[in-house]
C-alpha positions as CSV (number, residue, x, y, z in Angstrom):
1,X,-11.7,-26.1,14.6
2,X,-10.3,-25.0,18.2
3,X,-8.1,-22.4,18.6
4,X,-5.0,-23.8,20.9
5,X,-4.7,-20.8,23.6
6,X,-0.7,-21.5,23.6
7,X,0.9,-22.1,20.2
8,X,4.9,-20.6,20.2
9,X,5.3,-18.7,17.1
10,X,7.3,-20.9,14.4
11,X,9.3,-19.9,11.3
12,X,6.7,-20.5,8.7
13,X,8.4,-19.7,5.8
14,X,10.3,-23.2,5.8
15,X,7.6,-25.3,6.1
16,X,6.7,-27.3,3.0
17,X,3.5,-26.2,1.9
18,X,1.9,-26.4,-1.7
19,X,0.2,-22.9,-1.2
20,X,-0.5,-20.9,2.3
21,X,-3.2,-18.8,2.2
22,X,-4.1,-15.5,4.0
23,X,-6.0,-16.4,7.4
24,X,-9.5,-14.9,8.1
25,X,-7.4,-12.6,10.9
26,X,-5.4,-11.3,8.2
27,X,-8.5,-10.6,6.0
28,X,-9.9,-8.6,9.0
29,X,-6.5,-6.9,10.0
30,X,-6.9,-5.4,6.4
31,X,-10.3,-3.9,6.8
32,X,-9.6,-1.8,9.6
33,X,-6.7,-0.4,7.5
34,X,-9.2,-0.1,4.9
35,X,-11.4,2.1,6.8
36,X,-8.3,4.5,8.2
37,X,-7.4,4.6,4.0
38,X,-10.9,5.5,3.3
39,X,-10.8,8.4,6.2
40,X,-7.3,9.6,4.6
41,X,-9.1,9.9,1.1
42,X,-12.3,11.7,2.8
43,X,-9.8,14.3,4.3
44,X,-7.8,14.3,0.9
45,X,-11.2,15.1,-1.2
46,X,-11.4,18.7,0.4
47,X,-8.0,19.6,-0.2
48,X,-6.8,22.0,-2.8
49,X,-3.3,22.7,-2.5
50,X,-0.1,21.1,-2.5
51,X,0.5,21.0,0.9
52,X,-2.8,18.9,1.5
53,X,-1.9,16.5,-0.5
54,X,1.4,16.3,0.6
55,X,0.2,15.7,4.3
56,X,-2.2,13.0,2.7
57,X,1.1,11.4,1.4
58,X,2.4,11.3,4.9
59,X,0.1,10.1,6.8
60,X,-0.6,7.0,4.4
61,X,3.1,6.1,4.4
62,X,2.8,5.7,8.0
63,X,-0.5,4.0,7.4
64,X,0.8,1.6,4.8
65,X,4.3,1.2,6.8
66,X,2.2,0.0,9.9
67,X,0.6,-2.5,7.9
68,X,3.9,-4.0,6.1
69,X,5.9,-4.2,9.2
70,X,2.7,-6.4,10.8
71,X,2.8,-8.1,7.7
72,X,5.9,-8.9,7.1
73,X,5.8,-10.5,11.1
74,X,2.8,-12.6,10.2
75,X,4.7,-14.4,7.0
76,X,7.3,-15.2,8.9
77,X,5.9,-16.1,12.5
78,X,2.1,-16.2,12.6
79,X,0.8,-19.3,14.3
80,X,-2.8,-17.6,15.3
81,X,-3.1,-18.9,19.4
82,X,-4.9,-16.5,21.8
83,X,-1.6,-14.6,22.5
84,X,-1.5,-13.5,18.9
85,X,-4.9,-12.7,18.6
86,X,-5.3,-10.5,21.3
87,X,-1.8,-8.8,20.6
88,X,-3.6,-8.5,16.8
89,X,-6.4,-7.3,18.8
90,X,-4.4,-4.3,20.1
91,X,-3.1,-3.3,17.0
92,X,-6.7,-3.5,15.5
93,X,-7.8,-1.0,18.6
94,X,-4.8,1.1,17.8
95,X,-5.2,1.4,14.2
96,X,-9.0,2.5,14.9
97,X,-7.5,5.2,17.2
98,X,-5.6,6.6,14.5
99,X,-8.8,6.4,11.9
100,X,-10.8,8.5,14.4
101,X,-7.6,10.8,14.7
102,X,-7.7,11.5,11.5
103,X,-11.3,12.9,11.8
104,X,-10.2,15.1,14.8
105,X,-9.9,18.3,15.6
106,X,-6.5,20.2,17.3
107,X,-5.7,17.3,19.4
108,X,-5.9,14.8,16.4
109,X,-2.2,14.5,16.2
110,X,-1.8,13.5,19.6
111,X,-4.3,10.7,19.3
112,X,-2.8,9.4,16.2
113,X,0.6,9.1,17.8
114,X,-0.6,7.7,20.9
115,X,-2.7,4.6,18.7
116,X,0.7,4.7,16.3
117,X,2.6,3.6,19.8
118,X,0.7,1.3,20.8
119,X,0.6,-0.4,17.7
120,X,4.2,-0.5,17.3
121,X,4.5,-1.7,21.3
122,X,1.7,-4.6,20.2
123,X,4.0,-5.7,17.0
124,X,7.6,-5.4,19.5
125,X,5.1,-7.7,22.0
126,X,5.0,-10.2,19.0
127,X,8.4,-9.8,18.2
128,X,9.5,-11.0,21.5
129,X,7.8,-14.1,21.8
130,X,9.8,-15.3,18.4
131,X,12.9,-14.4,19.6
132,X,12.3,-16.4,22.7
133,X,10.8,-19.0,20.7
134,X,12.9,-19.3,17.1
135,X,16.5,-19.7,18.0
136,X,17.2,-20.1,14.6
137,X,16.0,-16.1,13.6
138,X,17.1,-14.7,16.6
139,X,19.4,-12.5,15.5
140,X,17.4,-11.1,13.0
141,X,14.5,-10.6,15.9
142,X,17.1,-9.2,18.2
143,X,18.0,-6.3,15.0
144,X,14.1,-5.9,14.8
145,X,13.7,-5.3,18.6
146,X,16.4,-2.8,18.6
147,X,15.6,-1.0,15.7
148,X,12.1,-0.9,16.0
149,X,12.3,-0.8,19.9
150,X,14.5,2.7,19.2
151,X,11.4,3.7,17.0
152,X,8.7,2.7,19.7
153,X,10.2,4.9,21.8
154,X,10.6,8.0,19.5
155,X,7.0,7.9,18.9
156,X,6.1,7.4,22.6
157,X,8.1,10.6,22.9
158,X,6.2,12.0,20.3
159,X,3.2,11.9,22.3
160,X,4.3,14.6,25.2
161,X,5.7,17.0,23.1
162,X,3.7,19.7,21.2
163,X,3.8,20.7,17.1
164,X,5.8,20.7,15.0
165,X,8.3,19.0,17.5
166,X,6.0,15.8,17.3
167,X,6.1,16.1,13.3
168,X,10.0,15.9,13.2
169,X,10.2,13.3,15.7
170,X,7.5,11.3,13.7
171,X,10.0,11.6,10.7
172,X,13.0,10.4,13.4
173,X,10.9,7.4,14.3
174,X,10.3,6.2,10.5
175,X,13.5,6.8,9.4
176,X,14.7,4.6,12.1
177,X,11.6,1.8,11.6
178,X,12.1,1.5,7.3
179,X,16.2,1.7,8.1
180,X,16.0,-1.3,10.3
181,X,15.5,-3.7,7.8
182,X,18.2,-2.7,5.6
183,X,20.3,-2.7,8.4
184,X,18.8,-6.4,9.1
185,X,19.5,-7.4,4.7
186,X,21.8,-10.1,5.3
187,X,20.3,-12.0,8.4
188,X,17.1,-11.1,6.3
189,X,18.2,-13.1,3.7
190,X,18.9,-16.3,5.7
191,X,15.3,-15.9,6.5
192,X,13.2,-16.3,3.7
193,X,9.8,-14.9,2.6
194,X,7.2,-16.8,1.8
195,X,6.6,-16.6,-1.7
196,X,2.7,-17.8,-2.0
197,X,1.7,-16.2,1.3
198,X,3.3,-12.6,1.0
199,X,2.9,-11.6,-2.3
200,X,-1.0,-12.5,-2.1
201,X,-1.2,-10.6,1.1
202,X,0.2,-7.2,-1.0
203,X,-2.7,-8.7,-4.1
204,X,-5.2,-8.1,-1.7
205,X,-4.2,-5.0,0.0
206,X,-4.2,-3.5,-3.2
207,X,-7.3,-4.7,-4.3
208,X,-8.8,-3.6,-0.9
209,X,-7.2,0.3,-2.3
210,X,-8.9,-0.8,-5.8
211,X,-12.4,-0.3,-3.5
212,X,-11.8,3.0,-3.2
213,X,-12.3,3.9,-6.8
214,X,-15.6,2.1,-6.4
215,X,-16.6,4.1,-3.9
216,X,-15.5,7.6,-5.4
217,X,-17.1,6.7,-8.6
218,X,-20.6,6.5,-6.3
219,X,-19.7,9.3,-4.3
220,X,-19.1,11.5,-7.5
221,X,-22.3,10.3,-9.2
222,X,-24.1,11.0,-5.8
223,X,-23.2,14.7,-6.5
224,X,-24.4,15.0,-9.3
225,X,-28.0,14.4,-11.7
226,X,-27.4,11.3,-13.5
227,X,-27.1,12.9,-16.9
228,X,-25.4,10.9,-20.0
229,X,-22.3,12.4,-19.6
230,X,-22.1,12.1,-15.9
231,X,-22.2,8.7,-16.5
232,X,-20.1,8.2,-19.1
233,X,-17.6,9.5,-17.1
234,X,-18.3,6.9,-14.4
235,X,-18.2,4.3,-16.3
236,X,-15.0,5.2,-17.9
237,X,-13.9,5.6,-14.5
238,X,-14.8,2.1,-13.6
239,X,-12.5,1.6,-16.6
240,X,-9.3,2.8,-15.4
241,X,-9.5,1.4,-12.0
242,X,-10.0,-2.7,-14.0
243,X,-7.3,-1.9,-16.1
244,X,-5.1,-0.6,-12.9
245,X,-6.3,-4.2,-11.5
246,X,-5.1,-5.7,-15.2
247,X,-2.0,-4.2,-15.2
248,X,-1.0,-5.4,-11.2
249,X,-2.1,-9.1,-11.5
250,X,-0.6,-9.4,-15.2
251,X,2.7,-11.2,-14.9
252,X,3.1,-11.4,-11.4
253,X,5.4,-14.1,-9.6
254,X,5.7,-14.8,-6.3
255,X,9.6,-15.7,-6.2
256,X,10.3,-12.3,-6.2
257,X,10.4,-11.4,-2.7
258,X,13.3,-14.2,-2.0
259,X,16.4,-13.0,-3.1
260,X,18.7,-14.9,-5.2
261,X,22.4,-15.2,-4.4
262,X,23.5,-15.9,-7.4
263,X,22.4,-13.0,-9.5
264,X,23.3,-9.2,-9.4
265,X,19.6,-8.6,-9.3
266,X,19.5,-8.8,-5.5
267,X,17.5,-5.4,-5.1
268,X,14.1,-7.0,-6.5
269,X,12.8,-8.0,-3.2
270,X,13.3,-4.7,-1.7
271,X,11.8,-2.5,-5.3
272,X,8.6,-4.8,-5.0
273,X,7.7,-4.4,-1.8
274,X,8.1,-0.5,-1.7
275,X,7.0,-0.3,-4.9
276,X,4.0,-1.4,-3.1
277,X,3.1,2.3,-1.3
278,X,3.8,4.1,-4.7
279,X,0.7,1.7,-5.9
280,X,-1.3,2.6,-3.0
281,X,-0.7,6.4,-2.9
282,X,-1.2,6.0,-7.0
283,X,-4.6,4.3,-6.3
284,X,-5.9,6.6,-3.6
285,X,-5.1,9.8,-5.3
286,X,-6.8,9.0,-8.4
287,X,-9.5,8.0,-7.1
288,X,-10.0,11.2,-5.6
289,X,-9.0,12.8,-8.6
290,X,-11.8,10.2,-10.3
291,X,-14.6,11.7,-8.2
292,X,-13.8,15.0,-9.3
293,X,-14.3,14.5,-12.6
294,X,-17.3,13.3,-12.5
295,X,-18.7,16.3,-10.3
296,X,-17.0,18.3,-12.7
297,X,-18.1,16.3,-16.2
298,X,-19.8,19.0,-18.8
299,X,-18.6,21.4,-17.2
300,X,-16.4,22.6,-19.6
301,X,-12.7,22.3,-18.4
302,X,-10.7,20.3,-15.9
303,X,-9.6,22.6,-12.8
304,X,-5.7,22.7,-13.0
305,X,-5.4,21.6,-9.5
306,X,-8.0,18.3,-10.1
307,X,-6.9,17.4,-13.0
308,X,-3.3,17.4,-11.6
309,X,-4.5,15.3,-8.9
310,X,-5.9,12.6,-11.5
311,X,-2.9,13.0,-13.9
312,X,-0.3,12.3,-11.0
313,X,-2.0,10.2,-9.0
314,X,-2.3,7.5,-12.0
315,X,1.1,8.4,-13.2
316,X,2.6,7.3,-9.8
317,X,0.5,4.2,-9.5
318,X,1.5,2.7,-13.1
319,X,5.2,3.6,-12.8
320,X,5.0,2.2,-9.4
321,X,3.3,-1.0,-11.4
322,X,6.0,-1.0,-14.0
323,X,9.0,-1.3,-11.0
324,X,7.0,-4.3,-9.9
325,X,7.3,-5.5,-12.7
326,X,10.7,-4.9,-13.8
327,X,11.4,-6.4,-10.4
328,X,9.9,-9.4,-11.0
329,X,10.4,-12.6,-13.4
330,X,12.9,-15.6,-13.3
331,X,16.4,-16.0,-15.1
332,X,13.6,-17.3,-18.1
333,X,11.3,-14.4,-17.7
334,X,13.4,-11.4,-17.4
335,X,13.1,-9.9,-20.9
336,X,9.7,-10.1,-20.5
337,X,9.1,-8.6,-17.6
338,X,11.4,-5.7,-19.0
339,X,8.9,-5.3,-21.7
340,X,6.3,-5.1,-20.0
341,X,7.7,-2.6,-17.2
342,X,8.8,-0.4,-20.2
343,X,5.2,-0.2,-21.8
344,X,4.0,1.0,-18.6
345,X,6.6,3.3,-17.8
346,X,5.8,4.8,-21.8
347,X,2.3,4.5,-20.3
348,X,2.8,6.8,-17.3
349,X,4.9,10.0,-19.4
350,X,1.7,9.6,-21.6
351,X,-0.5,10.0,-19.0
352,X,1.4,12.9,-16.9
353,X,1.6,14.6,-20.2
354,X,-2.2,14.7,-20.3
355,X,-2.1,17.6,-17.3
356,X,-0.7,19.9,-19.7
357,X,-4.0,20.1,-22.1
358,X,-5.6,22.6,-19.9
359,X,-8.5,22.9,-22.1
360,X,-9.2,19.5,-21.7
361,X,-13.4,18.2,-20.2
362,X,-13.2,16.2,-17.1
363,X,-14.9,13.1,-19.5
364,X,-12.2,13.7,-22.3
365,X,-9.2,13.3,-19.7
366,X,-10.9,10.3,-17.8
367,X,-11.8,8.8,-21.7
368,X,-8.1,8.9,-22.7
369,X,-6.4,7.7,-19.3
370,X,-9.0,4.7,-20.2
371,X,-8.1,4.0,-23.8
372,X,-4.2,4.4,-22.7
373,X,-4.4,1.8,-19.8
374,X,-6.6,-0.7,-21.5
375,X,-3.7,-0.5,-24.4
376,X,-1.3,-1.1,-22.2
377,X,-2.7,-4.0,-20.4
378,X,-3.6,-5.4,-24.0
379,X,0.3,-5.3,-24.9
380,X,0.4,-8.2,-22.1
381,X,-1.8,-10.5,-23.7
382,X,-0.5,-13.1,-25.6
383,X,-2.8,-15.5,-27.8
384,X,-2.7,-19.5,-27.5
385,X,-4.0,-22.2,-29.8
């Protein structure tokens, strides 16, 4: 099929359609996200100390915020005509400008905010052409151009000046792109989400971040001889990251990212989708935290500052999973989903208690956050017949 070289963006989120899919674009958008995530967790595996790990957090909130913003533009107005693609196109440039900045050396922060720019600049492009072309959103576009516009410019800014100046104006410009749609909530409501098309666009985001644990449970056996327990530990790793994938997919519903009038629960659109970076940051530190162990299984115990990685970096991800949960489920399904969000949450304290067994072996720790998160996910199932 052709690609029309002029197609206005549209509101798609009104159309009547039995199930929109992600396009191929949006499949590609993701991997070159995947790739900067992946060069975030290469930089995060030589830390070791706090601070490291904080500035890991940071940069993949801006990461992950760069790719919801896009996202959140796509559900609404994506209509894929050459326009689109080669705005997408400039984003995909930018976002491989900041994975290469993140490899740098001293001027590494100066590339990444100069590919952050023109990212946001690409995504204001887009948001432009739907104001012109969707009377019916405008006023929401015209809050996003403003908001986001005022951003744009704070990281433009960010740019000329030198550290840390250009850290605290990086805070500025977030502050001012995440505070936009809150600003935005009630024209934001008149606009619905789509509730096929988003929520599987977060499913496979977070399955792309599942990858990761993949690839550190390679990397760590790639350190190592393969000896039994090297292995065990491996494949116990391979454990927790399918019950991390059990646990997100369990009772998931897409309605939750419209909000309903008519009930007080009107802050479950906004919990699951930010619960959404909490997953992501979960994800990525444990599976730093997995490859450790297993260049650390047999012998004898855990580091402090490892094992804390592992311990907090699952904790984060299933409490984030359990406010997705208790965010989620119909006026029918709202006890459930309260169960289930409190077994994870029960879950999580288990797990963060596990840091305090300091003479606990890499395998023992990565054996027992197994058996507690395949536990969990078995407290979902529910037998038919």
């Amino acid at each position: 099929m052709k690609m029309r070289a002029l197609r206005p963006p549209r509101l798609r989120t009104v159309e009547i359609e039995d199930h929109r899919s992600a396009t191929w674009l949006e499949l590609f958008y993701d991997l070159a996200f995947v790739v900067t995530v992946a060069a975030l967790g290469l930089e995060l595996g030589g830390v070791h100390d706090a601070a490291g790990v904080w500035s890991y957090l940071g940069y993949l909130l801006l990461v992950w915020w760069l790719w919801a913003s896009h996202t959140f533009y796509a559900d609404r107005y994506d209509t894929d005509d050459l326009v689109y693609r080669i705005l997408a196109t400039v984003q995909l440039v930018a976002v491989a400008v900041i994975a290469t900045a993140i490899f740098g050396g001293s001027e590494s922060t100066t590339a990444f905010a100069a590919g952050y720019s023109l990212a946001r600049l690409a995504l204001l492009a887009m948001y432009l052409r739907a104001r012109i072309h969707v009377p019916e959103t405008r006023a929401l576009v015209t809050g996003y151009l403003i908001g986001h516009g005022a951003a744009a410019a704070v990281w433009v800014a960010s740019v000329f000046v030198p550290e840390p100046t250009r850290f605290i104006l990086w805070a500025v410009a977030f502050a001012i792109d995440i505070g936009t749609p809150y600003v935005m909530r009630r024209e934001q409501a008149k606009v619905p989400l789509d509730v096929s098309h988003l929520p599987e666009r977060f499913g496979l985001f977070t399955i792309l971040i599942l990858g990761e644990s993949f690839v550190a449970t390679v990397t760590g056996l790639g350190h190592v001889h393969w000896d039994s327990v090297g292995v065990f530990t491996a494949v116990m790793a391979l454990v927790v990251a399918t019950a991390m994938w059990w646990l997100y997919f369990d009772n998931v519903e897409g309605m939750v990212v419209r909000r309903d009038p008519n009930t007080r629960r009107t802050w479950r659109p906004t919990v699951w989708i930010y619960s959404h970076f909490g997953i992501v940051a979960g994800l990525g530190v444990t599976a730093i935290g997995m490859e450790h162990a297993i260049v650390e299984a047999g012998h004898g115990a855990f580091p402090g500052f490892e094992r804390w990685l592992l311990v907090t970096g699952a904790c984060l991800a299933v409490t984030s999973l359990a406010l997705t949960h208790l965010a989620s489920g119909s006026r029918e399904t709202y006890h459930l989903h309260n169960t289930v969000a409190f077994t994870r949450f029960a879950a999580a304290a288990v797990i963060l208690g596990l840091g305090l067994l300091t003479g606990l072996s890499p395998q023992a720790l990565v054996t027992a956050m197994a058996a507690i998160l395949v536990v969990t996910a078995m407290t979902g199932v529910r037998v038919e017949g």
